[in-house]
N, CA, C and O atoms as a Tripos MOL2 file, in Angstrom:
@<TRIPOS>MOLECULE
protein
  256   255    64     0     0
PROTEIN
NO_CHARGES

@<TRIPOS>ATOM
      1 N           0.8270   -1.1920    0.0000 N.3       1 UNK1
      2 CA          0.0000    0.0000    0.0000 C.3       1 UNK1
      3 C           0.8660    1.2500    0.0000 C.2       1 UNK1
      4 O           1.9160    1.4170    0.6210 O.2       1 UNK1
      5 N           0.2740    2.0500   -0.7640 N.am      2 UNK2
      6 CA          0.9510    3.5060   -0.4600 C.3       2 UNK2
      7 C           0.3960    4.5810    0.6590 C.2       2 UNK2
      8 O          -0.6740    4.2740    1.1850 O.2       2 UNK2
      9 N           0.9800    5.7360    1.0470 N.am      3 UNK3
     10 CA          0.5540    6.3650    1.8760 C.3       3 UNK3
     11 C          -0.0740    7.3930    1.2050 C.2       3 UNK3
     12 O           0.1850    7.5080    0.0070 O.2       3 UNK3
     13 N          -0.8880    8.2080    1.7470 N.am      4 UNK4
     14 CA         -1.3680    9.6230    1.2590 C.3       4 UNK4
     15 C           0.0150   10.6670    0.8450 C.2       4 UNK4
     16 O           0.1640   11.6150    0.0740 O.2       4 UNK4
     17 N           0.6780   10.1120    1.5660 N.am      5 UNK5
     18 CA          2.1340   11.3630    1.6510 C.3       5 UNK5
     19 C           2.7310   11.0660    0.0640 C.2       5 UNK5
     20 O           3.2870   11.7970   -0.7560 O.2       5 UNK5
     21 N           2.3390    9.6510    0.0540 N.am      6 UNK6
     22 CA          3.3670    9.2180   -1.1430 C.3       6 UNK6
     23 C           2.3990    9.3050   -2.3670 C.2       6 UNK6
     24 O           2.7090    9.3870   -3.5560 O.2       6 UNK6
     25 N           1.1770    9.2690   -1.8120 N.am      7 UNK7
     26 CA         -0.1420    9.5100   -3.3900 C.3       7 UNK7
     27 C           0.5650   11.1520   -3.6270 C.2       7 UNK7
     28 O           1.2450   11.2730   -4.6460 O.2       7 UNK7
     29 N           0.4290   12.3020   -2.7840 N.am      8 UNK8
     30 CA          0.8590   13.0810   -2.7030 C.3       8 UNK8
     31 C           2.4730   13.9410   -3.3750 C.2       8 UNK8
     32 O           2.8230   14.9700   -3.9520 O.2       8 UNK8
     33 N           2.7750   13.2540   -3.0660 N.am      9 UNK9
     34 CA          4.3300   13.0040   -3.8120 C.3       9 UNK9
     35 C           4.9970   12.6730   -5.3870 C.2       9 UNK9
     36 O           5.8710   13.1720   -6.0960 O.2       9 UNK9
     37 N           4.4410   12.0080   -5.4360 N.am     10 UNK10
     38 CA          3.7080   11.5420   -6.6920 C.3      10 UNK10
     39 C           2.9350   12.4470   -7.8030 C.2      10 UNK10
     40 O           3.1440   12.5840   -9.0080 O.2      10 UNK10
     41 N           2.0170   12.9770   -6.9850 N.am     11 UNK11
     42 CA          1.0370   14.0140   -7.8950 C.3      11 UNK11
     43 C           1.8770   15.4030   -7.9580 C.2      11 UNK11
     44 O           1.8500   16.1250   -8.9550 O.2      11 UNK11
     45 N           2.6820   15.7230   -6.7020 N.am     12 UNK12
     46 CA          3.6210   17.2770   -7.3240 C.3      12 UNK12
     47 C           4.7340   17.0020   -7.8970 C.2      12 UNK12
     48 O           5.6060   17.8080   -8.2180 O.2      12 UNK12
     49 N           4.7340   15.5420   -8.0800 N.am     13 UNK13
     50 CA          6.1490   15.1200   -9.1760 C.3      13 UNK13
     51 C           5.7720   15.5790  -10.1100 C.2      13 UNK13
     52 O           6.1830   16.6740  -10.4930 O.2      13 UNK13
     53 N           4.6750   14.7240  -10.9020 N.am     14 UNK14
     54 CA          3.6780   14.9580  -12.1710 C.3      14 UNK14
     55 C           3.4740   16.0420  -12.4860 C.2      14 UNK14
     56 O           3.8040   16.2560  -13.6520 O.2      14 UNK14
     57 N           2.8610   17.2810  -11.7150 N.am     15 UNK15
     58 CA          2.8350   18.4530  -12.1580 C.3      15 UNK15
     59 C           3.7510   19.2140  -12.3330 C.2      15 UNK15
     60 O           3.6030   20.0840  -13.1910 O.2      15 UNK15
     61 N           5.1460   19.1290  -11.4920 N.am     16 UNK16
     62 CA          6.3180   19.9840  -11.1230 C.3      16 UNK16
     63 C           6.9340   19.2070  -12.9190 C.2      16 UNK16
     64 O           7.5310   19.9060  -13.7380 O.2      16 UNK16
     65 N           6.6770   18.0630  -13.1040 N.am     17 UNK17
     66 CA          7.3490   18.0160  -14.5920 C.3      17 UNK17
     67 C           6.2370   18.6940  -16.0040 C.2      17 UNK17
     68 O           6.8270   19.2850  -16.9090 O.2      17 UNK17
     69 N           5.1210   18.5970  -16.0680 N.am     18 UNK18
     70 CA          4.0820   18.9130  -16.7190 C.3      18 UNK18
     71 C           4.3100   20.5820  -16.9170 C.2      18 UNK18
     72 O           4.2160   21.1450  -18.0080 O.2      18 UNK18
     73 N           4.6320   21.2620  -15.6200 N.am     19 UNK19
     74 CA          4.6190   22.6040  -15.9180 C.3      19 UNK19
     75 C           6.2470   23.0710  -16.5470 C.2      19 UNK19
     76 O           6.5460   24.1040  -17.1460 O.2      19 UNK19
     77 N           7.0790   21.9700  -16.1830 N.am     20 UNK20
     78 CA          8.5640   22.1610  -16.7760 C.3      20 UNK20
     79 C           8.3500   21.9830  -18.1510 C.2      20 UNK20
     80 O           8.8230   22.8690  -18.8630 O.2      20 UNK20
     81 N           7.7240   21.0120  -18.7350 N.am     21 UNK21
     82 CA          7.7690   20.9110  -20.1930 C.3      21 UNK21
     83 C           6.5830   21.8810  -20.5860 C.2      21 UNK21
     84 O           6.6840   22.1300  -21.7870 O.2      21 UNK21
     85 N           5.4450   22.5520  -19.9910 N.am     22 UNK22
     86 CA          4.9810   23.5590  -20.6970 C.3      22 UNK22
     87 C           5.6880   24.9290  -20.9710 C.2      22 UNK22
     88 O           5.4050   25.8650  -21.7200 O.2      22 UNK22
     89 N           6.7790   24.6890  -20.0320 N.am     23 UNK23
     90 CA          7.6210   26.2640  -19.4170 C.3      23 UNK23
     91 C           8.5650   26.1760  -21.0230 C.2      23 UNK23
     92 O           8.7310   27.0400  -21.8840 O.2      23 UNK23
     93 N           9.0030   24.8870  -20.9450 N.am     24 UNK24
     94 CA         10.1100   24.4400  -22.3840 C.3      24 UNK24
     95 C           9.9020   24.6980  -23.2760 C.2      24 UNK24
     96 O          10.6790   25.2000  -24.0880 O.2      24 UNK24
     97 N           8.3780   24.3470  -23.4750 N.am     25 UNK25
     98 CA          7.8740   24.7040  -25.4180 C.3      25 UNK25
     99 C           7.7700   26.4230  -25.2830 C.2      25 UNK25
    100 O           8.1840   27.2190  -26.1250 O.2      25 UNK25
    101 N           7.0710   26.7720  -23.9320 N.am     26 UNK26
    102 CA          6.7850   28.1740  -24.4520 C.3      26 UNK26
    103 C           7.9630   29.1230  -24.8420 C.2      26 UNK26
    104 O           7.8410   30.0250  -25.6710 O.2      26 UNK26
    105 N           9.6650   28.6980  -23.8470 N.am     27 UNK27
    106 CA         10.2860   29.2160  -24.3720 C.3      27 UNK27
    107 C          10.6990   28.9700  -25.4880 C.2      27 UNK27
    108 O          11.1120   29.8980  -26.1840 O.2      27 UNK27
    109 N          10.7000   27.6390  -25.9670 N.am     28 UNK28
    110 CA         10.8930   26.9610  -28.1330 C.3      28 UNK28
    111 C          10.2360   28.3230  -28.7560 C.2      28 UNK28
    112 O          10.7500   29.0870  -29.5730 O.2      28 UNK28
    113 N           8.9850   28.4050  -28.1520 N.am     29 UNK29
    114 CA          8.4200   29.2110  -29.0760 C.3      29 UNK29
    115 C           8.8030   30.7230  -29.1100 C.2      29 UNK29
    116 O           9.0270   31.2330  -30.2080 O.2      29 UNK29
    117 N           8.8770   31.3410  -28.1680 N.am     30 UNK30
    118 CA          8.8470   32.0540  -27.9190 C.3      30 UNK30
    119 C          10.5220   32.0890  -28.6330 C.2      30 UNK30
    120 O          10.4010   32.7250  -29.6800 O.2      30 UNK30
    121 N          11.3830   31.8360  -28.5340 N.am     31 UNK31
    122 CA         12.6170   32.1740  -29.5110 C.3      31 UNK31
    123 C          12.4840   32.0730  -30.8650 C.2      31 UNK31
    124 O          13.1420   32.6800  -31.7090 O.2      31 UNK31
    125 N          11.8450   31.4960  -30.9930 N.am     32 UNK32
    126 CA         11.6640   31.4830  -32.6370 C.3      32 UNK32
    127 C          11.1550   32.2670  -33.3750 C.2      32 UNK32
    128 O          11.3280   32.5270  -34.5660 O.2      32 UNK32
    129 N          10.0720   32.8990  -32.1100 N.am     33 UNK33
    130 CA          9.2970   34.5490  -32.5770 C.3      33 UNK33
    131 C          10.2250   35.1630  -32.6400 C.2      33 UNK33
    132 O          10.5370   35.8570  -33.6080 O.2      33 UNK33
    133 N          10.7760   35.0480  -31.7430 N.am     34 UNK34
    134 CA         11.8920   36.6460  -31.5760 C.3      34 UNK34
    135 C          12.7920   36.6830  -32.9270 C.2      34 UNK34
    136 O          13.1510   37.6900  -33.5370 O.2      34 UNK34
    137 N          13.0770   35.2590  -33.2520 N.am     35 UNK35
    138 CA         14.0220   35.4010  -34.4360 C.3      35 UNK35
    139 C          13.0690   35.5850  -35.9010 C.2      35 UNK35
    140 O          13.2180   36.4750  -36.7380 O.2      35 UNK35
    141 N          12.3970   34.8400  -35.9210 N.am     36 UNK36
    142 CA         11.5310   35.5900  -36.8840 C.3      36 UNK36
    143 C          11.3200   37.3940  -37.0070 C.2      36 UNK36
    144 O          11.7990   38.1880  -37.8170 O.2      36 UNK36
    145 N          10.8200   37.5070  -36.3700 N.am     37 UNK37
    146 CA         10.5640   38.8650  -35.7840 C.3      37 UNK37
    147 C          12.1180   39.7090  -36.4990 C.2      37 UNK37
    148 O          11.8660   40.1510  -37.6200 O.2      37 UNK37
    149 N          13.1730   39.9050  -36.1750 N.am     38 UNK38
    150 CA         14.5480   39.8030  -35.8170 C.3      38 UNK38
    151 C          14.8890   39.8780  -37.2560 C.2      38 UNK38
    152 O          15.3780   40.9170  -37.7010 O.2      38 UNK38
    153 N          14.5450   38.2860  -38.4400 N.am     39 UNK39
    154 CA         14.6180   38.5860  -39.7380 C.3      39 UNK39
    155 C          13.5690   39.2600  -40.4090 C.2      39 UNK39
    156 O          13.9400   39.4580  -41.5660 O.2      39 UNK39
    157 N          12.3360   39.7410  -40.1990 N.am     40 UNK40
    158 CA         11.7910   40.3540  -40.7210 C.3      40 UNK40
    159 C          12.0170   42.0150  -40.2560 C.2      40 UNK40
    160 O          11.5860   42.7120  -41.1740 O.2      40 UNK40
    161 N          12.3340   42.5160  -39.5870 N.am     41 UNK41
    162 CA         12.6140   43.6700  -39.4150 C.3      41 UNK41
    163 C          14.4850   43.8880  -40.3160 C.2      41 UNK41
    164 O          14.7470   44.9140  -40.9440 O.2      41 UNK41
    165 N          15.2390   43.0310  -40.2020 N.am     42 UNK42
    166 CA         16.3950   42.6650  -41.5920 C.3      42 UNK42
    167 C          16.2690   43.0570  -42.6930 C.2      42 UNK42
    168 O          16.9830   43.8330  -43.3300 O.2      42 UNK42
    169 N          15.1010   42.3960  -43.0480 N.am     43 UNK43
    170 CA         14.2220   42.4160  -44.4640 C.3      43 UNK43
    171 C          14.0800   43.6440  -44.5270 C.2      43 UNK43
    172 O          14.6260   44.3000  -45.4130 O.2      43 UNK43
    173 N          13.3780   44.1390  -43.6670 N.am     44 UNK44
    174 CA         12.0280   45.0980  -44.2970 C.3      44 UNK44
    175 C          13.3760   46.6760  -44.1130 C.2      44 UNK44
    176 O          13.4190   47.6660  -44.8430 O.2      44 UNK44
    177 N          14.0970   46.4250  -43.1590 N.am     45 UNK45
    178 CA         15.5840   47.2180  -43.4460 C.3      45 UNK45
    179 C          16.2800   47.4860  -44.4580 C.2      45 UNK45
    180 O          16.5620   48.6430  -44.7670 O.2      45 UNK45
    181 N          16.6970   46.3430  -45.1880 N.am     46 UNK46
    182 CA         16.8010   46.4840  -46.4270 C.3      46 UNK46
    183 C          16.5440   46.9330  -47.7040 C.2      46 UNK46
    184 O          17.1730   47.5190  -48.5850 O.2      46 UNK46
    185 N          14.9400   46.2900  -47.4800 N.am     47 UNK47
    186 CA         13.9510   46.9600  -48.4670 C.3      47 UNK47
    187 C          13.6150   48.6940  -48.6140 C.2      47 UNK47
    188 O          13.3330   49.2950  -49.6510 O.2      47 UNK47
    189 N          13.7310   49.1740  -47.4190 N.am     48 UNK48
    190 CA         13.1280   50.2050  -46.7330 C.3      48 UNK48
    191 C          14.5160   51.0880  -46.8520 C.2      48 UNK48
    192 O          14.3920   51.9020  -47.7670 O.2      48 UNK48
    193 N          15.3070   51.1400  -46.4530 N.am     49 UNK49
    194 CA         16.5160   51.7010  -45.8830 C.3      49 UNK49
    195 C          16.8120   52.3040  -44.0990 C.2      49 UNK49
    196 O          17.7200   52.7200  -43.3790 O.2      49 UNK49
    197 N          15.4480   52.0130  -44.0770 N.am     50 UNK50
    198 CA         15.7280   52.4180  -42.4500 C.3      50 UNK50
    199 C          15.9010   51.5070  -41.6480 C.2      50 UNK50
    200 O          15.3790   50.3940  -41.7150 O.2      50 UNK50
    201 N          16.7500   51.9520  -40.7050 N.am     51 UNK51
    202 CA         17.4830   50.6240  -39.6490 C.3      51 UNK51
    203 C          16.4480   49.8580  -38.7890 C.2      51 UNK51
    204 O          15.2740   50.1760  -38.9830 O.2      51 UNK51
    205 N          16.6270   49.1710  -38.1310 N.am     52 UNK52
    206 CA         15.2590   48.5610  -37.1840 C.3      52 UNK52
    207 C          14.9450   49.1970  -36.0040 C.2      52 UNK52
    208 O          13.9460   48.8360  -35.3830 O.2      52 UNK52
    209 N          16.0140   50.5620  -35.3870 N.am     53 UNK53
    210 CA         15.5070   50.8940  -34.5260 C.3      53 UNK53
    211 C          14.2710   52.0370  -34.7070 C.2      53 UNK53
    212 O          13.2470   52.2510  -34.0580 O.2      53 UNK53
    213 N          15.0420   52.8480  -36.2560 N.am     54 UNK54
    214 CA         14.0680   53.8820  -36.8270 C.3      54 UNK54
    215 C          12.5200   53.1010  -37.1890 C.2      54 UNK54
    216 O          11.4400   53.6720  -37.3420 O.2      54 UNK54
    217 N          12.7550   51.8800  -37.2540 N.am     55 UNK55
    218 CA         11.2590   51.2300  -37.3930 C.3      55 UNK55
    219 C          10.0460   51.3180  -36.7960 C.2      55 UNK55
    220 O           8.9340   51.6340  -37.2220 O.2      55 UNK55
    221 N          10.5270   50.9230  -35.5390 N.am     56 UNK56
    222 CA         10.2730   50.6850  -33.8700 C.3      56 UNK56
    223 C           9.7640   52.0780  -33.4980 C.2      56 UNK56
    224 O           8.6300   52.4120  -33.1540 O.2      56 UNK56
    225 N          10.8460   52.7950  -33.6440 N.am     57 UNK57
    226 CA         10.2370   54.3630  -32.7260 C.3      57 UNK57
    227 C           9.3980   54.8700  -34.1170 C.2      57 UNK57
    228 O           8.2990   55.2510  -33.7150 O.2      57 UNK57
    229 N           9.4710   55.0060  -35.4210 N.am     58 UNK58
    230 CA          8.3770   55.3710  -35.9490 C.3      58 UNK58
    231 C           6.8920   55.2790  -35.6470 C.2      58 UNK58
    232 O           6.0640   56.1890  -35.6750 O.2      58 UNK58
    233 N           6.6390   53.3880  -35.2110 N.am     59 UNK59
    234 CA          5.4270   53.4450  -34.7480 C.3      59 UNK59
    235 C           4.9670   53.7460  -33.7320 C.2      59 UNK59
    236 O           3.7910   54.0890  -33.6050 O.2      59 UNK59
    237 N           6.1530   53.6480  -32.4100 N.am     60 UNK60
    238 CA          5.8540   54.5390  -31.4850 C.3      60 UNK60
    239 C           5.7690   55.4280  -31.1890 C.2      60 UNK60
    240 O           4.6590   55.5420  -30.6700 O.2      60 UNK60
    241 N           6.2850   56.2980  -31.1620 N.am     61 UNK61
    242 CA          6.7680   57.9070  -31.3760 C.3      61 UNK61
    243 C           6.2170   58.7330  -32.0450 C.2      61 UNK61
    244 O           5.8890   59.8790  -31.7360 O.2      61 UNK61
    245 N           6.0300   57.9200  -33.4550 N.am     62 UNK62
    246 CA          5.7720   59.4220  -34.7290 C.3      62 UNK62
    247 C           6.5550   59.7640  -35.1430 C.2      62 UNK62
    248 O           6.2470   60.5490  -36.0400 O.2      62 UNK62
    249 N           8.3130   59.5570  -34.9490 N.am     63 UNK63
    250 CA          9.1940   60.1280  -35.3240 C.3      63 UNK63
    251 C           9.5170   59.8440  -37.0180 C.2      63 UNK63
    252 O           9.5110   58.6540  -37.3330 O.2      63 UNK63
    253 N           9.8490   61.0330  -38.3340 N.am     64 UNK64
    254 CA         10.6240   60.1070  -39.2010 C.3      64 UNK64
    255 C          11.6940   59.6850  -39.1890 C.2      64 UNK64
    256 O          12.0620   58.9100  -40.0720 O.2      64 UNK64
@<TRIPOS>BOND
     1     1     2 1
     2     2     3 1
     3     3     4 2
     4     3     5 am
     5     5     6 1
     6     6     7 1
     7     7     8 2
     8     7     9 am
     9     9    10 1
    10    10    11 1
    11    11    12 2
    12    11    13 am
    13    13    14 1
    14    14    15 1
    15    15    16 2
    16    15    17 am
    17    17    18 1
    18    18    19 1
    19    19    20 2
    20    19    21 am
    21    21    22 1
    22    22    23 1
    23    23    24 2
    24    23    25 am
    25    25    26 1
    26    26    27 1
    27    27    28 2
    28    27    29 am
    29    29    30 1
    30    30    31 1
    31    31    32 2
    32    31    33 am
    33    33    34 1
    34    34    35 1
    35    35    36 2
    36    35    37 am
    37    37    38 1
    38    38    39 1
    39    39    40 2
    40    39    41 am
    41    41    42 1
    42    42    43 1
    43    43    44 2
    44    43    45 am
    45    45    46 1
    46    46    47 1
    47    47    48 2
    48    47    49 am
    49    49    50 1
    50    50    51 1
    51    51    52 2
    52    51    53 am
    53    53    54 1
    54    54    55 1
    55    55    56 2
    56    55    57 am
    57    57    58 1
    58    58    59 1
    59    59    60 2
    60    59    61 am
    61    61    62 1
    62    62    63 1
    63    63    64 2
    64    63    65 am
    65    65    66 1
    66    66    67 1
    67    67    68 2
    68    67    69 am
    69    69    70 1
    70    70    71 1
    71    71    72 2
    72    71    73 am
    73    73    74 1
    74    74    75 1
    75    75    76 2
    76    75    77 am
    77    77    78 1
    78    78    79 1
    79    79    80 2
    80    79    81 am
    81    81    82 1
    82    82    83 1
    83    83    84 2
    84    83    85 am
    85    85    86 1
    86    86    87 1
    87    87    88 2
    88    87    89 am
    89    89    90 1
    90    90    91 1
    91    91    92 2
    92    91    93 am
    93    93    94 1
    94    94    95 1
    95    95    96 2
    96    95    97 am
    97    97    98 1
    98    98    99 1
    99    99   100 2
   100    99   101 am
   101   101   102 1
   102   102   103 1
   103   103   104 2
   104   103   105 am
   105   105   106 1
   106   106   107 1
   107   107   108 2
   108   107   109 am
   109   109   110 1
   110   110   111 1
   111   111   112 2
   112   111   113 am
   113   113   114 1
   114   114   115 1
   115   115   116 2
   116   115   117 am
   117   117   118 1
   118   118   119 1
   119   119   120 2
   120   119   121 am
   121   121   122 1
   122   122   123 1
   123   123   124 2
   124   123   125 am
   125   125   126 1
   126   126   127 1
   127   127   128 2
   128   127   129 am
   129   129   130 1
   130   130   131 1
   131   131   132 2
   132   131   133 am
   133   133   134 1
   134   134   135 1
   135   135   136 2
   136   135   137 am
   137   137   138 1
   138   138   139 1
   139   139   140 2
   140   139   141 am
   141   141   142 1
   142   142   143 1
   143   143   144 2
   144   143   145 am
   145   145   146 1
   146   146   147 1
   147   147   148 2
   148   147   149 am
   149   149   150 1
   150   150   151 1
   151   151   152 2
   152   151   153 am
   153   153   154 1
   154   154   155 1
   155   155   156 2
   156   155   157 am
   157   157   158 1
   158   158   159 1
   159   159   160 2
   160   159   161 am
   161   161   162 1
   162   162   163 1
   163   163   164 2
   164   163   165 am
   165   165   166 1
   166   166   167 1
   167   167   168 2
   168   167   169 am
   169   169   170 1
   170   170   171 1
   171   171   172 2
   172   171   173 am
   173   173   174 1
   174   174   175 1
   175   175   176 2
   176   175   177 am
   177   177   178 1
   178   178   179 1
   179   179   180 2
   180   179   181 am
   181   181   182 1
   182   182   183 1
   183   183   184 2
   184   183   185 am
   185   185   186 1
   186   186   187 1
   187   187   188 2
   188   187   189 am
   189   189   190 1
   190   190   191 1
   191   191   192 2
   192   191   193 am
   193   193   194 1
   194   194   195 1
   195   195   196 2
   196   195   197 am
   197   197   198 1
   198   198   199 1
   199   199   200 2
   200   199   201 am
   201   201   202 1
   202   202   203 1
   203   203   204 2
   204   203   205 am
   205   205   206 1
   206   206   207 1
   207   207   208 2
   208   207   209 am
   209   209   210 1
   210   210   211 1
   211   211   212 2
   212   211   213 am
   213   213   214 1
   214   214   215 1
   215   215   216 2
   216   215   217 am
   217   217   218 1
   218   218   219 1
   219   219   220 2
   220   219   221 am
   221   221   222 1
   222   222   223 1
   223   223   224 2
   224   223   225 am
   225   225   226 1
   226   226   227 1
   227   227   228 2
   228   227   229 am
   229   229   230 1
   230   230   231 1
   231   231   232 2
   232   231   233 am
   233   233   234 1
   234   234   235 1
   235   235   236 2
   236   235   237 am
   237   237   238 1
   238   238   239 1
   239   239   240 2
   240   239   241 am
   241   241   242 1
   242   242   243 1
   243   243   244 2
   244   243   245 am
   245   245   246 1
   246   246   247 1
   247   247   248 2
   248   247   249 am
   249   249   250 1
   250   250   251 1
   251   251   252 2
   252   251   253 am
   253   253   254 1
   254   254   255 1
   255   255   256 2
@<TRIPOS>SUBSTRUCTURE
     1 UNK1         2 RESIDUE 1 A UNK
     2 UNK2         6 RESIDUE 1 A UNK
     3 UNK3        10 RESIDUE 1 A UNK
     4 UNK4        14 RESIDUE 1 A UNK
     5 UNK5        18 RESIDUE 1 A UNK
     6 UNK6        22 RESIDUE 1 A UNK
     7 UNK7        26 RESIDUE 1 A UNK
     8 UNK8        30 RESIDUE 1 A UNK
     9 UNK9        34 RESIDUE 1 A UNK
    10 UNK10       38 RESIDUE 1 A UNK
    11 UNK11       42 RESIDUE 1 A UNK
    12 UNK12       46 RESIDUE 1 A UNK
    13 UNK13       50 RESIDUE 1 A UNK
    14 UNK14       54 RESIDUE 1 A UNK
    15 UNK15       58 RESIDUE 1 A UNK
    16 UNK16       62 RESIDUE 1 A UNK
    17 UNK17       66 RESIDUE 1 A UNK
    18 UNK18       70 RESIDUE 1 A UNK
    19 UNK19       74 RESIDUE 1 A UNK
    20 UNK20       78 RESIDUE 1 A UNK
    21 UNK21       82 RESIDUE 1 A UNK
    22 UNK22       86 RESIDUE 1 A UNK
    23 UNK23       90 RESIDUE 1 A UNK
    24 UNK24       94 RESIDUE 1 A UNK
    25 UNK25       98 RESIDUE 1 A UNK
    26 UNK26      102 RESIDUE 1 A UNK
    27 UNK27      106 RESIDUE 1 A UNK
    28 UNK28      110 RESIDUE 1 A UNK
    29 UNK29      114 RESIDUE 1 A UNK
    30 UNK30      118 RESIDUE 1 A UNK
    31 UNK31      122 RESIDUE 1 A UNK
    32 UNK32      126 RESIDUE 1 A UNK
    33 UNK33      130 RESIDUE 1 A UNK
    34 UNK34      134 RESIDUE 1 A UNK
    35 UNK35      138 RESIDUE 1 A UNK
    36 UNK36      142 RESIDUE 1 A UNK
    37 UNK37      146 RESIDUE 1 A UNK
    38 UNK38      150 RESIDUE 1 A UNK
    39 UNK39      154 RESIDUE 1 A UNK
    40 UNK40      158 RESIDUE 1 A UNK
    41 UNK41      162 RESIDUE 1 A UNK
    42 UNK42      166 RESIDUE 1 A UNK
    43 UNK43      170 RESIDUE 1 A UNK
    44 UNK44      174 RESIDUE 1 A UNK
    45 UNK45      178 RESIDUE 1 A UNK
    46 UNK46      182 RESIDUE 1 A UNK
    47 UNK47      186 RESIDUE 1 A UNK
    48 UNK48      190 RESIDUE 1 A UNK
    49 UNK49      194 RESIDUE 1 A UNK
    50 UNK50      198 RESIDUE 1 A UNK
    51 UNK51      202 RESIDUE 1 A UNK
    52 UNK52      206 RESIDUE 1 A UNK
    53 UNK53      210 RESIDUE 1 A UNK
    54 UNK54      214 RESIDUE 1 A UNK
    55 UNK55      218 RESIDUE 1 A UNK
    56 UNK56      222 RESIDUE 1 A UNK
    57 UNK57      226 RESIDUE 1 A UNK
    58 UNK58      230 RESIDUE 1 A UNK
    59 UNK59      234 RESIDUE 1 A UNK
    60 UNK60      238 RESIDUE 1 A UNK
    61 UNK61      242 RESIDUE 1 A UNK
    62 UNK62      246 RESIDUE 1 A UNK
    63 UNK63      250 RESIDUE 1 A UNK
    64 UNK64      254 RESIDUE 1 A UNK
């Protein structure tokens, strides 16, 4: 038989790993935005001639 302590034990194993591998993908994902993100502001630099920071504060700011 098991104990409550050990049903217990058991179940914040399970979750303490469940929330580690949700924590994992979100950061997968979440880097891959950023690099996406990262080459499309590259791109659109290129295309454009303005650097990526003049990008950024354009839409914030208003600045040209």
């Amino acid at each position: 038989m098991t104990s409550s302590s050990d049903a217990n034990w058991y179940q914040e194993a399970a979750a303490a790993q469940i929330k580690a591998e949700r924590t994992q993908k979100a950061d997968l994902l979440n880097g891959r935005l950023a690099m996406l993100g990262f080459a499309i502001g590259l791109i659109t630099e290129a295309v454009t001639g303005q650097g990526i920071i003049n990008q950024i504060s354009f839409g914030v700011f208003g600045i040209n």
